[in-house]
C-alpha positions in Angstrom: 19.4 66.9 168.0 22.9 66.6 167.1 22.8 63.5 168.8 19.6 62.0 167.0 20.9 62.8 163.7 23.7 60.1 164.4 22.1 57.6 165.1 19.6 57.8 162.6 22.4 58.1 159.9 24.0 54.7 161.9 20.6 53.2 161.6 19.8 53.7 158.1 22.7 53.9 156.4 25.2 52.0 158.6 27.7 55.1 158.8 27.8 58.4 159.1 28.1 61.4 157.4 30.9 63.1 159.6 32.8 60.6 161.5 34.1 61.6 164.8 31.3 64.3 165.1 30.3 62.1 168.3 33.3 64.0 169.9 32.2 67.7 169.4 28.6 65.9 170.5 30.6 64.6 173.9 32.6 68.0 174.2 29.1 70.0 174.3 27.3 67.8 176.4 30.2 68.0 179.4 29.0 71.6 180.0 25.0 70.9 179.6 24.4 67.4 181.2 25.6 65.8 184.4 27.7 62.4 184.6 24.9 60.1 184.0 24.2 61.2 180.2 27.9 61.6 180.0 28.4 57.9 180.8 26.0 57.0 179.0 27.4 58.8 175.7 31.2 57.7 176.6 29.2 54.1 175.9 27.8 55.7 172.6 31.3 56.7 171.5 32.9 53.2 171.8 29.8 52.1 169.4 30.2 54.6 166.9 34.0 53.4 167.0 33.1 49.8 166.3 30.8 51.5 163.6 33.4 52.5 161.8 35.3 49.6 161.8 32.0 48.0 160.4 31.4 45.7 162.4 27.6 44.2 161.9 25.5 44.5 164.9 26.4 48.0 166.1 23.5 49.7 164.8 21.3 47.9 166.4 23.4 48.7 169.4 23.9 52.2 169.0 19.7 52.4 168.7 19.6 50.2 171.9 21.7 52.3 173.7 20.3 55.4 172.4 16.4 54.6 173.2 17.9 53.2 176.7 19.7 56.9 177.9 16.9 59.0 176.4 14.6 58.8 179.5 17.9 60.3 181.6 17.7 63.3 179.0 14.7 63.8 180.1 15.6 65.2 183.4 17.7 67.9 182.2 15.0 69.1 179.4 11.4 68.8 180.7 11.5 72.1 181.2 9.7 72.0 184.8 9.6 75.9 185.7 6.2 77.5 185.0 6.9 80.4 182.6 5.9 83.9 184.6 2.6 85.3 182.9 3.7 88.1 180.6 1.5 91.4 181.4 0.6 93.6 179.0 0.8 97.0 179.2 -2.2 99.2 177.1 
């Protein structure tokens, strides 16, 4: 979510609101994600750097990138295990 909320602030406002909160984003995701969504947010970090020098196209970039790794997210939070039927004791 952290995640989302930066780009969307790149996207619509062309900065953000807490610059170089893409590195407590990066830090977190070490421990949750595996190298693929790591790579892909090392990629996301050099953007948000060229964001903030303001250069031009890296919105569009950064929402490129963005809509490209969130399929790979998608094998760490589909949430696959059937949840074990609760019983109720009356």
């Amino acid at each position: 979510m952290d995640l989302r909320r930066l780009v969307s602030e790149a996207i619509q406002l062309g900065k953000v609101s807490q610059p170089g909160s893409i590195n407590e984003v990066i830090a977190r995701s070490q421990f949750l994600f595996g190298g693929d969504v790591n790579e892909h947010l090392r990629e996301l970090h050099r953007l948000f750097g060229e964001l903030e020098m303001g250069r031009p196209s890296a919105p569009q970039e950064i929402l490129e990138k963005f809509e490209k790794m969130t399929p790979v997210f998608n094998t760490y939070l589909a949430m696959q295990q059937k949840v074990p039927e609760l019983h109720v004791f009356k």
